[in-house]
N, C-alpha and C positions, 0 to 999 in steps of 0.2 A: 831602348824600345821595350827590352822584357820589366824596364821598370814602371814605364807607362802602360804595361797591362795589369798588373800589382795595383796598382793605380785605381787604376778603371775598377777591378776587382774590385776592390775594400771601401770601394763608392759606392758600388751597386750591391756589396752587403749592407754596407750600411743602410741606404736605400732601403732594402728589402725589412732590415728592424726596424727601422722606422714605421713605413708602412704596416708591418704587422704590429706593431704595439699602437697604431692607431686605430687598429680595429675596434668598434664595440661587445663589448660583453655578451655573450649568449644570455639569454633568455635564460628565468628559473622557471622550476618546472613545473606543469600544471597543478591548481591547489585541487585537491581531492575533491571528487562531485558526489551529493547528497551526503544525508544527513552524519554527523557522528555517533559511534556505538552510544554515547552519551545522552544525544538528543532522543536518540529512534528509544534507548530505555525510560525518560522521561515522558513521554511522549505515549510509553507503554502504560506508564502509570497513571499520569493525566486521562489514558482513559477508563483505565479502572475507578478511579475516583469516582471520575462523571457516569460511568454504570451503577456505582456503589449508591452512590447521593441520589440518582433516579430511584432507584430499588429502593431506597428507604422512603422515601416521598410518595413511591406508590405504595408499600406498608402500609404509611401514617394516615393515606388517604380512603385505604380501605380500609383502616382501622377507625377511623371519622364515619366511615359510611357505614360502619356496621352499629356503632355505637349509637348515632343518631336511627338508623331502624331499630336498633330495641327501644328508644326510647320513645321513637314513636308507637311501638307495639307494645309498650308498656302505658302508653298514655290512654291509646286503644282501650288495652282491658281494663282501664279504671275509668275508662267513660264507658262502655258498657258494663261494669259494674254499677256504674251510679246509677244510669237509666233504667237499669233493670231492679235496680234497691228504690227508686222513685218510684216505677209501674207497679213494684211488688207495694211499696207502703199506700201508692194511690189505689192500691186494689182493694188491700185493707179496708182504707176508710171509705171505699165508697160501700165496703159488704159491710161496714159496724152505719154507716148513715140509712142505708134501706133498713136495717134491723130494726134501727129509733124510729125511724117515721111516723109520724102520727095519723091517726084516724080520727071521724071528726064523726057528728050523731045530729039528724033531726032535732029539732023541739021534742022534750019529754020524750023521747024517743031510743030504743039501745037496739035497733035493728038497725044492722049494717048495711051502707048504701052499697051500691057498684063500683063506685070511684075504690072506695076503702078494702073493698074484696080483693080487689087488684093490687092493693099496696101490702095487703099479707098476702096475697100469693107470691109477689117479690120475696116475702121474706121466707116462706116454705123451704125452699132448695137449699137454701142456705144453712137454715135449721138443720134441715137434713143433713147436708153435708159433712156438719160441725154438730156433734151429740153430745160434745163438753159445751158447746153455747145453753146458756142459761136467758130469760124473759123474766123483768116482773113487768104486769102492766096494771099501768093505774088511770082510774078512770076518774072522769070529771062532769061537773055540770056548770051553768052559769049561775049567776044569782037568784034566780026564780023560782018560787015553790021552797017549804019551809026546808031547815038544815037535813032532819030525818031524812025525806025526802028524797035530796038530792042525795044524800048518801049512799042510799039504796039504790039510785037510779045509778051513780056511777060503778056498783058492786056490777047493776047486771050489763054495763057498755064494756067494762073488763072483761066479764062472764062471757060474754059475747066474743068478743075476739080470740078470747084463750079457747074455746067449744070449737071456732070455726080450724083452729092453727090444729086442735088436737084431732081432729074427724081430716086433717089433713095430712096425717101419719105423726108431728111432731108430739111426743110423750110428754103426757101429762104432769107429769113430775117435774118437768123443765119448765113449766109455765108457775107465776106464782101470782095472785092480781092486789088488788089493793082500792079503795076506793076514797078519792079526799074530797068530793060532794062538790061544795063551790067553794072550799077553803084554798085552793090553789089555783084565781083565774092569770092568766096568761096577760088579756087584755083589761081594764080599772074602768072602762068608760060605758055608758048606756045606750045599748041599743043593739038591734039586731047584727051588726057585724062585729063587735066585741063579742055578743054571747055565743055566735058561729063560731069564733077562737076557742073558748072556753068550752064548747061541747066536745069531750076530745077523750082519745085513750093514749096515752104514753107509753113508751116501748124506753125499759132502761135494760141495758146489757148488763148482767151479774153476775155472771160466769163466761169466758170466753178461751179458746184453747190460745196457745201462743201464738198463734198464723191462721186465719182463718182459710181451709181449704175454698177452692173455687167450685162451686157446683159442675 
């Protein structure tokens, strides 16, 4: 009997290893959650890059933007340098065009119309203005009437204009006249509206300062 508990016994060890060596294996242990010291440092750096790269971009862009305004405010002051070097040169020439204007005389005539009063009082102020501008004017006639003549006639249609410029404050000494009779017509052909060209005083500028002041 007590061997058939012996028996039983070393059955039901056995049994029992068995059973336990068919168990399964425990479970390995949870893998670590979030990132590695590794990731979380790349991760640090990837974003400095991406701050670094903005920060240069927005530099580069306000170094674009600044350069493009100067060059726009450079382009500015050379276009109002230019327009104001054109307004000054068209200034010029329109004060040296009033100063040559011509005046024109009656038949046999060296008394000054209205119309021609008015073209030297244009040119007064300017005289004025400008005391280094210098006048000669030269007088003319058409073909009519012998050469003496008209040479005389054209001394006193000079005389005439330079009398009226000087009783108009402009100094005498600035005026110089000259007379070429009908040796210099303007217009070749016969008749009253050619010799109307040819009855004339000419205004030639022969001293003038370097910029004419503006009245």
């Amino acid at each position: 009997m007590r061997h058939v508990q012996i028996a039983m016994l070393a059955t039901a060890a056995t049994l029992s290893v068995a059973v336990a060596c068919s168990k399964p294996a425990p479970p390995p242990p949870p893998a670590p959650v979030g990132p590695t010291p590794e990731q979380i440092a790349q991760a640090r750096q990837d974003s400095i890059n991406r701050e670094n790269a903005a920060r240069l971009a927005r530099l580069r862009a306000d170094s674009l933007a600044r350069a493009q305004q100067q060059e726009r405010m450079r382009q500015d002051s050379l276009s109002r340098a230019r327009d104001a070097a054109a307004a000054a040169a068209a200034e010029q020439a329109a004060m040296k065009t009033t100063l040559t204007a011509m005046i024109h005389f009656d038949f046999d005539k060296s008394d000054l119309r209205d119309e021609d009063r008015s073209l030297l009082d244009q040119k007064i102020p300017i005289l004025l203005a400008n005391p280094d501008a210098k006048l000669k004017i030269s007088g003319n006639a058409d073909e009519r009437g012998s050469d003496q003549y008209n040479m005389a006639l054209g001394q006193r249609r000079a005389a005439a204009a330079k009398r009226y410029l000087k009783d108009h404050g402009v100094a005498e000494n600035r005026v110089e006249t000259v007379s070429y009779g009908e040796e210099r017509p303007l217009c070749q052909e016969h008749g009253e509206p050619c010799w109307g060209q040819n009855r004339r005083d000419e205004f030639e500028v022969t001293a003038a300062p370097p910029m004419y002041k503006k009245p």
